[in-house]
N, C-alpha and C positions, 0 to 999 in steps of 0.2 A: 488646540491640542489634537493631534491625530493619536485615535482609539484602537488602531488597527496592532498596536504592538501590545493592548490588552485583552486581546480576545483569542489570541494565540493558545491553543490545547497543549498542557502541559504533559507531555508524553514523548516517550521516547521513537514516537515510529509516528507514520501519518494511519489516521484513525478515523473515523465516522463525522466526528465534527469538525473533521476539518475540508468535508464534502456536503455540511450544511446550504452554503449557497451554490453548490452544482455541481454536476462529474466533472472532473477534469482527467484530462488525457494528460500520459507524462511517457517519457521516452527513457528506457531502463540503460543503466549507466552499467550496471554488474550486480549478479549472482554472488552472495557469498550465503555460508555456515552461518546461521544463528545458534540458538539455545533448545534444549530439550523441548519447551512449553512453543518453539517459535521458532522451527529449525532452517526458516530458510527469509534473509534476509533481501531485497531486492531493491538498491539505488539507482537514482534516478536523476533527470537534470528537475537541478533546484531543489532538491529535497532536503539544503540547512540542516543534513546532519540525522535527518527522521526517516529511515526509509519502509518503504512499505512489506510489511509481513504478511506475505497470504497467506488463508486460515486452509486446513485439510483441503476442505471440499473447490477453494479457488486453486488450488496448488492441482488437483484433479486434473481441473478443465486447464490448466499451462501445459502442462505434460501430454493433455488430449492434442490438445491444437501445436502445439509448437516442441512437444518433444520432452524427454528426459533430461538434454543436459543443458544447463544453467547458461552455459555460455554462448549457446543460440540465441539466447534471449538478450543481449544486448544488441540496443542498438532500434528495438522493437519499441512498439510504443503499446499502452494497453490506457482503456478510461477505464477509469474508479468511477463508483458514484454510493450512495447513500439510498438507502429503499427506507423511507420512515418507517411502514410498515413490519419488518425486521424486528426480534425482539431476539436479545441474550442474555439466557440464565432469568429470565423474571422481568430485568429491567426495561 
């Protein structure tokens, strides 16, 4: 039995655990409007539907380096990664 389709993070976006075993670099497919809590959504190749939400302070540094508008940004590649050390709200 291959275990890999059980360990999948049940979440609507790509998330912390799912940078458990490493950064990975991914190449942004398009900018779009998210939600009030998570207003800007950013897909990607292979992203199955999950795309990655950056938080204030990453959305900062996109706008630093690369600009205002969203649509620069395809096409770009950025690596994600996971800092253990990181804590949010407590946990």
């Amino acid at each position: 039995m291959n275990l890999n389709s059980t360990i999948v993070p049940k979440s609507d976006q790509l998330n912390a655990d799912d940078l458990i075993s490493g950064p990975r670099t991914i190449k942004i497919t398009n900018v779009l409007p998210g939600g009030s809590e998570q207003p800007v959504c950013i897909t990607f190749e292979g992203d199955a539907g999950r795309p990655y939400k950056p938080s204030k302070s990453m959305r900062r540094v996109l706008v630093t380096i690369w600009g205002s508008e969203g649509a620069a940004y395809v096409g770009r590649r950025i690596t994600l990664y996971r800092d253990p050390t990181v804590m949010f709200g407590g946990d």
